[in-house]
Structures are given as structure tokens and as C-alpha cells.
MISERO-20756 format. One record per residue (C-alpha): residue in one letter; x, y, z; residue number from 0. Coordinates in steps of 0.05 Angstrom, whole numbers, plus 5000, padded with zeros to 4 digits. Each point is the difference from the previous one (the first is absolute). Example, Ala and Ser with C-alpha at 12.3 -4.5 7.8 and 13.67 -1.06 7.14 Angstrom:
- A, 5246, 4910, 5156, 0
- S, 5027, 5069, 4987, 1
! end
This chain:
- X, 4809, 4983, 4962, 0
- X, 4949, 4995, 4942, 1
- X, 4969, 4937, 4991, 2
- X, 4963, 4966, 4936, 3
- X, 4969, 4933, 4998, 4
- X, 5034, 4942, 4947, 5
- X, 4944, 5008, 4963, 6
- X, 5004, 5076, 4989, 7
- X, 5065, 4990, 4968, 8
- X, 5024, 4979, 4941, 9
- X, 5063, 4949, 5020, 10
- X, 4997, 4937, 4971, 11
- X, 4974, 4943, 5051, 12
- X, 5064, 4959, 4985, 13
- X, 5046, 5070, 5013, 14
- X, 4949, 5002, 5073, 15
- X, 5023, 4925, 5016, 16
- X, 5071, 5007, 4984, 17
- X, 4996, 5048, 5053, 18
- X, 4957, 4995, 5048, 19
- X, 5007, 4927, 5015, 20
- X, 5079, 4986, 4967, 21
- X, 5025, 5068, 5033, 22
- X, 5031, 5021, 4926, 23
- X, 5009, 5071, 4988, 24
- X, 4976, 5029, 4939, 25
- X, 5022, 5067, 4963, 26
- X, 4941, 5040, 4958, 27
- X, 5038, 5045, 4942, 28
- X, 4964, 5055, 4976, 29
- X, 5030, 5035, 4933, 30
- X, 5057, 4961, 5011, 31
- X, 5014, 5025, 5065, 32
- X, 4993, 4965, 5075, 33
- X, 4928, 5023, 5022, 34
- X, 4972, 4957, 5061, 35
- X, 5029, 4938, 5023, 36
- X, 4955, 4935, 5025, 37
- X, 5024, 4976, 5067, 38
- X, 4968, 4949, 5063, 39
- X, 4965, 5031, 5052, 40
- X, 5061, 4956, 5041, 41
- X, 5043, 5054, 4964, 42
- X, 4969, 5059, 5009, 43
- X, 5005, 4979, 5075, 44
- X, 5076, 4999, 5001, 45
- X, 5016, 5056, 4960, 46
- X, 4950, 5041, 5046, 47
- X, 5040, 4967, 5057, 48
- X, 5059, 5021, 4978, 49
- X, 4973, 5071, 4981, 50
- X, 4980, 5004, 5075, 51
- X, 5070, 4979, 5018, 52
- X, 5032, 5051, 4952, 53
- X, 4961, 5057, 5036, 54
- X, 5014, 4982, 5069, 55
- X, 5075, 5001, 4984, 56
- X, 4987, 5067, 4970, 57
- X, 4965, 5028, 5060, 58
- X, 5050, 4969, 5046, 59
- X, 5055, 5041, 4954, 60
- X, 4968, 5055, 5002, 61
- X, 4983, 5008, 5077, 62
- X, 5080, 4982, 5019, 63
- X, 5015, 5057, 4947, 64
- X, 4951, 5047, 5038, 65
- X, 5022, 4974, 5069, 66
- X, 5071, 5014, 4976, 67
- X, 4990, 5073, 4970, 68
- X, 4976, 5020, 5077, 69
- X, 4949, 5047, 4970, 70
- X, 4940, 5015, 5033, 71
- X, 4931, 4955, 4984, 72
- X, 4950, 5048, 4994, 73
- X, 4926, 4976, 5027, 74
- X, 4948, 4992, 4953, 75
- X, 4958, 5056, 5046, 76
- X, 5068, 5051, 4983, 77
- X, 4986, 4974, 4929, 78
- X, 4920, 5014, 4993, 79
- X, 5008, 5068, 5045, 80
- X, 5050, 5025, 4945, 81
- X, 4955, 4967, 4944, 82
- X, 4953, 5048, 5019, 83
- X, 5039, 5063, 5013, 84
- X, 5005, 5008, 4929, 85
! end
């Protein structure tokens, strides 16, 4: 993730407070259009939590749809050996 200092940008100090220290959300248009929204580092925390979440489901899924195809895993030696064949 990119970082830039308070200073470096060019959000009003109130728009800052609201959020960093009230936990209000803030939507930035550009041309009339959603562009970047302002949100607490508290929730960037749970939407990455929930992100994290999302995946493991996803990966759980996806390993009980492997396990129940019975096809073969191949190794990831098979894989590189092949890789190189060609």
C-alpha cells in the first residue's frame, strides 16, 4: 500500500478529523463520478479482515471441489520439469 503524509495532500484538516478521530467516512467525486473514498485506519482493518475471511472461504471451496473431482495434484517439480521441456 502507498503511503503519503497529511501534509502531502490536499484534504481539508476538518475532512482529516472527521475521520480520523470521529470514524466518518468520506466520498471524493471526481467529474461527478465516485473516485476515492476517506475511511479510518479502524476500517481499513475490518474490511481487510473480512477480505482475508472472503479468501479463506474461497480456498476452502476450491480445495473440497478439487478433493471432490479425484483428479490428480500434480507437484510443483512435475510442473517446473514440464515448464522447461518446452
Amino acid at each position: 500500500m502507498n503511503k503519503l503524509t497529511a501534509s502531502a495532500t490536499r484534504i481539508p484538516p476538518a475532512a482529516f478529523n472527521q475521520v480520523a478521530y470521529k470514524g466518518e467516512r468520506i466520498r471524493i467525486e471526481r467529474r461527478g463520478g465516485d473516485a476515492v473514498y476517506l475511511i479510518s485506519a479502524e476500517d481499513l482493518a475490518r474490511l481487510e479482515e473480512l477480505e482475508d475471511r472472503y479468501w479463506a472461504e474461497e480456498g476452502k471451496a476450491a480445495l473440497a471441489r478439487f478433493e471432490a473431482s479425484k483428479a490428480r495434484a500434480i507437484s510443483w517439480g512435475e510442473t517446473k520439469a514440464k515448464a522447461r521441456r518446452r
